[in-house]
Each structure stands twice: as C-alpha cells, then as structure tokens.
C-alpha positions, 0 to 999 in steps of 0.5 A, a space after each residue: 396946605 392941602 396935599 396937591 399931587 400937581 405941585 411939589 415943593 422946596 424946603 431948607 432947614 436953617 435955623 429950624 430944628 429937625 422937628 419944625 422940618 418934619 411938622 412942615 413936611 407933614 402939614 404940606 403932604 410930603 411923602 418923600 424928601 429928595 436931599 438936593 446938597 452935595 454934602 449930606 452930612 451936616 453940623 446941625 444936630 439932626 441934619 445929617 444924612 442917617 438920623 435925618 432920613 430916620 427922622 423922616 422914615 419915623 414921619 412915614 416919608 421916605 428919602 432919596 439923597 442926589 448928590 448930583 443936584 448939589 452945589 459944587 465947593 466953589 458954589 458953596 464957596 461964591 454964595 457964602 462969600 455974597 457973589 452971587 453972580 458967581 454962584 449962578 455962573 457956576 451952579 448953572 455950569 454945574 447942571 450941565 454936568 453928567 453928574 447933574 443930568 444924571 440926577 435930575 433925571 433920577 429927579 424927574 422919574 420920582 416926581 413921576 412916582 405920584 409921591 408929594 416930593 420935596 427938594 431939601 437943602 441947607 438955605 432958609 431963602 429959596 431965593 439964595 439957594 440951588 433948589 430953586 434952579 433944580 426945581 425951575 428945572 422940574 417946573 421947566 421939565 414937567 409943567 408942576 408948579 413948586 411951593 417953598 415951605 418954611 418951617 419954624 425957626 428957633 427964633 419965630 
C-alpha cells in the first residue's frame, strides 16, 4: 500500500511478532503509532509500552499511548467472555467519558498533524476490537476513510 495522507489506519498485534508489526507499518507509510489500549503493558515479548515505542522510534515512526480510547476492565472482561453486545454497550458508554473525549480530541489534532496515523490495539479482527469504534469516530469526525493492516502471524 502506497502512503496516502487522506486515509489512516488500524493495526493489532495478536499473534504477530513485533517485526511483522513493524514491516506493516512501514510498508503502509506509518509515521506515528497512537497506542489506543487502555493497559500499555503487554505479556507479549515486544509489546509493552517502552521496548515497543523504541522499536518503533528504530522504524523512524513516532508513538503516542491514549489511555483514554482504551477498553475499560469490563469491556475487556464482556469481549473475552464472547458478549459482544455487552462489549459494545460498555465501550460506547466508555466514549462519552471525559477521559475518552479528551483523547479523542488529542486523536483528532494528530490526525491534523499530516503524519500517516495508525490506531494499534491487541485484537488481530478489527471486527472484535475497540479501534474500529475509535476509528468510525475519526472517520465520523474528519471525513478520513481507515484501512485495517494485517501483519503476519506466526502461523501465516
């Protein structure tokens, strides 16, 4: 995929090395990486906030962690458990938060910035994870259309 400053996109890293993360990034123009979990550690080797954004930084693309646009502990609780009504009920609660609305502002000025963004979470499916809310939200907010990346798993 070409750079293209009138879109951004989404990324997560389940079952990815950080190196198949970071070959995704650059091959999609990625100049900075705005970590969207609420929790930036991770029990991922790589994945954790600090050797993650230097791995980045390493990559020549910079890193932003909003905790805001994360997944409150009953989010996380509803999607792991399969409820994914639930998850939605409390994720869309979630955004009207100060904390999230904060953030999403804070989002919306680096979209501003002419960098290619990338919003990052956990979930491999865009289609189960919080960032595809955050990034209708931008859509919604900015008129820039997203594009999920995949990077390779272990097991592609």
């Amino acid at each position: 995929m070409s750079k293209d400053s009138g879109t951004f996109t989404t990324i997560g890293y389940e079952g990815a090395p950080p190196d198949a993360v970071f070959a995704a990034l650059e091959d999609a123009g990625v100049e900075l990486l705005v970590d969207v979990r609420a929790i930036s550690g991770s029990r991922k080797p790589g994945f954790s906030k600090t050797p993650f954004a230097a791995g980045l930084q390493e990559h020549g693309i910079g890193y932003v962690h909003l905790k805001g646009l994360g997944t409150p502990k009953e989010g996380r609780l509803a999607a792991r458990s399969g409820n994914r009504a639930g998850f939605d009920r409390i994720f869309t609660a979630h955004m009207q938060t100060d904390a999230a609305r904060h953030d999403l502002a804070g989002l919306l000025d680096l979209m501003k910035s002419g960098r290619r963004v990338c919003l990052m979470c956990f979930e491999h499916d865009p289609a189960h994870c919080h960032r595809t809310i955050v990034a209708e939200a931008v859509e919604e907010r900015t008129g820039m259309p997203f594009v999920h990346l995949f990077p390779k798993t272990a097991t592609a």
